[in-house]
C-alpha positions in Angstrom: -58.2 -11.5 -50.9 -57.7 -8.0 -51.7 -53.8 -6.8 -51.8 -51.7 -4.6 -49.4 -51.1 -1.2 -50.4 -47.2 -0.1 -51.0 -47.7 2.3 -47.7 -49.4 -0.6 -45.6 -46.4 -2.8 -46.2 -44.1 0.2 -45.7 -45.7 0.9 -42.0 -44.3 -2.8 -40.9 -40.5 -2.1 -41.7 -38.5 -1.7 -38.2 -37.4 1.7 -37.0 -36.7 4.7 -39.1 -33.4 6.3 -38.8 -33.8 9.2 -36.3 -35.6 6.4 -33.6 -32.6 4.6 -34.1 -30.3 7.9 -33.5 -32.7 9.0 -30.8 -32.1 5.5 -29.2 -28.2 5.1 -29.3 -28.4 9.2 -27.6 -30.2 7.4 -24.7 -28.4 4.8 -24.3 -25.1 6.9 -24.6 -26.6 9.0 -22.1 -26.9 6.3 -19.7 -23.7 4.9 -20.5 -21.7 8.2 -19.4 -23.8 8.6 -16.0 -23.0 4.7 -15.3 -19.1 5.4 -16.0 -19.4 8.8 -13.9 -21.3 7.5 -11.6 -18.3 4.6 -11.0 -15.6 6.7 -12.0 -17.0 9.0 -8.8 -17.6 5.6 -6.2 -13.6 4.2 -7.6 -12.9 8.0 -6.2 -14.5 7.9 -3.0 -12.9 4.7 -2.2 -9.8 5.8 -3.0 -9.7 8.8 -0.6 -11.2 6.9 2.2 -7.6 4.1 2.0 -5.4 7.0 1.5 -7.1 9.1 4.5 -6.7 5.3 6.6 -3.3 4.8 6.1 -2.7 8.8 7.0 -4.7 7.9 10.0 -2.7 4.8 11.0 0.2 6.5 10.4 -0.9 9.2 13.1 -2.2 6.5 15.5 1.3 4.8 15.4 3.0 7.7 15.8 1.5 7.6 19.4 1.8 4.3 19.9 5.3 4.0 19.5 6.1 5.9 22.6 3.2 4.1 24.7 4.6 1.2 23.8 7.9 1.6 23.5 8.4 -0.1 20.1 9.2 0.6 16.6 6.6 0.1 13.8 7.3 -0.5 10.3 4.6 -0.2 7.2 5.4 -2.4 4.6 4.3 -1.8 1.2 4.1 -4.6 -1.1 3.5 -2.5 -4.8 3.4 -5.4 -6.8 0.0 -6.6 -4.5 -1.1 -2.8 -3.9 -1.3 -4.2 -0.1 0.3 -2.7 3.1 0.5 -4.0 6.7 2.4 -3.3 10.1 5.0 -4.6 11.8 6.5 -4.2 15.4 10.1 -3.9 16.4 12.1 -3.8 19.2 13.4 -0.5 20.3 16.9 -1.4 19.7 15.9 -2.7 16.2 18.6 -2.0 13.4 17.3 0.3 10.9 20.0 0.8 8.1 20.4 4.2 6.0 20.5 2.1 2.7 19.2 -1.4 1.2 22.7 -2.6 0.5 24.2 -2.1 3.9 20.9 -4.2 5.0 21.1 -6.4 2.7 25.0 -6.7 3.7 24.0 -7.0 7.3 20.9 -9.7 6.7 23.4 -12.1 4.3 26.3 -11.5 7.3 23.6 -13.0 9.5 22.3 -15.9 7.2 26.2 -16.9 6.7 26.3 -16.8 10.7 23.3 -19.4 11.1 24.2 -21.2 8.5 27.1 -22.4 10.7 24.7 -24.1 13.0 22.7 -27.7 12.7 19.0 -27.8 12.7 18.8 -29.6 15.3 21.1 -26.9 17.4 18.8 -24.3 16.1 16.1 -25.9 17.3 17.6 -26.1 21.2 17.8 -22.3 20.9 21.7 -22.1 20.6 20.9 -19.8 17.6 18.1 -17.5 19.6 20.2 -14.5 19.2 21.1 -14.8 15.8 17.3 -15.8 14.8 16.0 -12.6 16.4 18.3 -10.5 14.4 17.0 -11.8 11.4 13.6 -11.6 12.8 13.4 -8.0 13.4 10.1 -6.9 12.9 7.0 -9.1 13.9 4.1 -8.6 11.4 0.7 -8.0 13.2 -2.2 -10.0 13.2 -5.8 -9.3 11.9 -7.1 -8.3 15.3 -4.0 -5.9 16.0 -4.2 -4.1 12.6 -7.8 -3.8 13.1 -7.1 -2.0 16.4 -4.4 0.3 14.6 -6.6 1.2 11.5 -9.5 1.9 13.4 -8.6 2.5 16.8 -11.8 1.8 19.3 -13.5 -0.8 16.7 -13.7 -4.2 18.0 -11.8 -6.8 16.6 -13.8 -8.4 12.8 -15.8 -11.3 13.7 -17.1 -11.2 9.9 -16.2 -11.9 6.6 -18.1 -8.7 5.9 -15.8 -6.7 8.2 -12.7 -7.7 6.4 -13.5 -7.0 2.9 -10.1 -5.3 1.9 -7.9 -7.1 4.7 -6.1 -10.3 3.7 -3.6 -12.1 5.4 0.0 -14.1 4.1 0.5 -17.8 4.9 1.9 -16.7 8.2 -2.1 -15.5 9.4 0.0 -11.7 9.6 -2.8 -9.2 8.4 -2.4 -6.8 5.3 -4.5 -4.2 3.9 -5.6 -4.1 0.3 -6.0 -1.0 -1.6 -9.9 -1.2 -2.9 -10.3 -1.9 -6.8 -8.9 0.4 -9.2 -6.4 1.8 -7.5 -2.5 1.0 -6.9 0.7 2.5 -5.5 2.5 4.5 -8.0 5.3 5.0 -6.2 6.9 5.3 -2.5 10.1 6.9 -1.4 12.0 7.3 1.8 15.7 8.3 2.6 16.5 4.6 2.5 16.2 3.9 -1.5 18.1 6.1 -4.0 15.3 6.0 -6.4 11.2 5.6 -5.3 10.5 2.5 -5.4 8.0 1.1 -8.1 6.0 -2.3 -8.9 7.8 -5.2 -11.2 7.2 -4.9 -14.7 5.5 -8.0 -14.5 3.8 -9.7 -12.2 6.2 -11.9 -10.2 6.4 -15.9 -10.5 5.8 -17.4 -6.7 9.3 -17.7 -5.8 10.4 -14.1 -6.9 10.3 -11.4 -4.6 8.1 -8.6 -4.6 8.8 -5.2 -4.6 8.8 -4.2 -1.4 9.6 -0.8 0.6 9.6 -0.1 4.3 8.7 3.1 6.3 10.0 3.7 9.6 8.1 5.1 13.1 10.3 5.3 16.1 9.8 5.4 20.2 10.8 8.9 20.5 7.6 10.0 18.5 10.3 11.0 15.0 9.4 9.7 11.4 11.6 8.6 9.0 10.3 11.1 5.7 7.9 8.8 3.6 5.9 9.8 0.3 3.1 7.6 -0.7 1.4 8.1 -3.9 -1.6 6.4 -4.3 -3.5 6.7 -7.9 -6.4 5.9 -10.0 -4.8 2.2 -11.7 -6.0 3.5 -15.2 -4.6 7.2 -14.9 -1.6 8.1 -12.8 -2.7 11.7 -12.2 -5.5 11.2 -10.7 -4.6 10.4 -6.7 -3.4 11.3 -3.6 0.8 11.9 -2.4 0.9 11.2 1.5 4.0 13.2 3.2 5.3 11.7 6.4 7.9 14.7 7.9 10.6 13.7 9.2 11.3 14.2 12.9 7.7 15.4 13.7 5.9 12.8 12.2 3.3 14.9 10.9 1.2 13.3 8.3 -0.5 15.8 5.2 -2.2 14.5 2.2 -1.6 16.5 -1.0 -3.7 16.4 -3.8 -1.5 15.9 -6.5 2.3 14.1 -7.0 5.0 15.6 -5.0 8.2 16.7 -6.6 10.9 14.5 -4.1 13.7 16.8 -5.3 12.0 19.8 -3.7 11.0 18.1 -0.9 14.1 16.3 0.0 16.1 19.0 -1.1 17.1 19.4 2.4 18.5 16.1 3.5 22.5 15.4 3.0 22.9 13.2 -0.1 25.4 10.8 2.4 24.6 9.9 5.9 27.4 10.6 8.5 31.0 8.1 8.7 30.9 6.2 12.1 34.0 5.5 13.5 34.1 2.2 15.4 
């Protein structure tokens, strides 16, 4: 049997080195047009829920005076989820969280005072409302408000980034990747930010409220919305105050400068 040659044996080793470098370029190649390629769709997505929540603040805007209501957003940062709720006109809305707060454990003291059974008969109605305030929507009404003239989902499909609390009211997630940095209005001293954890299922979430009123006025908001893995990348939604009018910036908004021209204290009421 006549014996291999040194070169014959040598042309069965694997690949030399440059195939191997010319293969990890490829496959570098493709890996950086898959990650732009996401990085650009996680972009897209992002724009499209911050222009929808623009829109649905617009659409309430109107709404409010149709209807003669007051809607409130509520922003849940620690879900990255936001839904709507309706008011009565005569709603209280309080300048700070601690006089609310004041109010709400004034009110819990004051139906605490009654039996179950009494609250049950409706002898605590009144009291009951008060701490009921604002009715969260359901899936159907949100759907209307987000996208006014669509009919109500009737499909899984349809509801993709809607989800709803134990109570069936409907909430809208921000699509993967992105979160709320931040939002701010007149009512918290600082803008308010998610939990440094992620709370246990008793805790309270971080929560922060955004007012729209009957007479067509705003109460100022600023929403940042951002890319989960970089904070600069994102969109700051501006609510004005008084007109309502609802502009999306392209990069974070310094609050100083654009709150620079509120009062630092609201005005004393004398009773």
């Amino acid at each position: 049997m006549p014996k291999r040659t040194l070169r014959q044996r040598s042309g069965r080793r694997g690949m030399t080195l440059m195939e191997i470098m010319v293969v990890l370029a490829i496959m570098a190649g493709v890996f950086f047009v898959a990650v732009s390629s996401l990085s650009s769709l996680l972009g897209v997505e992002r724009h499209v829920a911050t222009k929808k929540l623009a829109s649905t603040y617009r659409y309430l805007r109107e709404e409010a005076g149709l209807k003669n209501v007051v809607f409130r957003i509520a922003f849940d940062l620690d879900e990255n989820t936001w839904s709507v709720q309706v008011g009565d006109p005569s709603s209280l809305i309080f300048y700070d969280q601690e006089t609310r707060e004041t109010h709400e454990d004034q009110l819990r003291s004051e139906l605490n005072r009654y039996t179950q059974r009494e609250i049950e008969e409706g002898k605590a109605e009144e009291t009951v409302s008060k701490l009921q305030n604002f009715q969260s929507t359901t899936d159907e009404i949100l759907a209307q408000l987000v996208d006014p003239g669509k009919k109500a989902s009737t499909g899984e499909e349809d509801a993709e980034n809607t989800e709803a609390d134990e109570e069936g009211a409907a909430k809208i997630a921000l699509p993967a990747g992105t979160v709320f940095a931040w939002v701010h209005t007149p009512q918290y001293e600082d803008p308010v930010v998610a939990s440094d954890s992620p709370p246990e299922d008793d805790e309270p979430h971080a929560m922060a409220y955004s007012y729209i009123f009957p007479n067509g006025y705003a109460e100022p908001t600023f929403i940042r919305i951002v890319d989960a893995n970089n904070f600069d990348k994102g969109y700051t939604i501006e609510v004005e105050a008084l007109s309502g009018r609802v502009i999306i910036h392209h990069e974070e908004v310094e609050l100083e400068d654009a709150l620079g021209w509120m009062p630092e204290e609201g005005p004393e009421l004398e009773g």
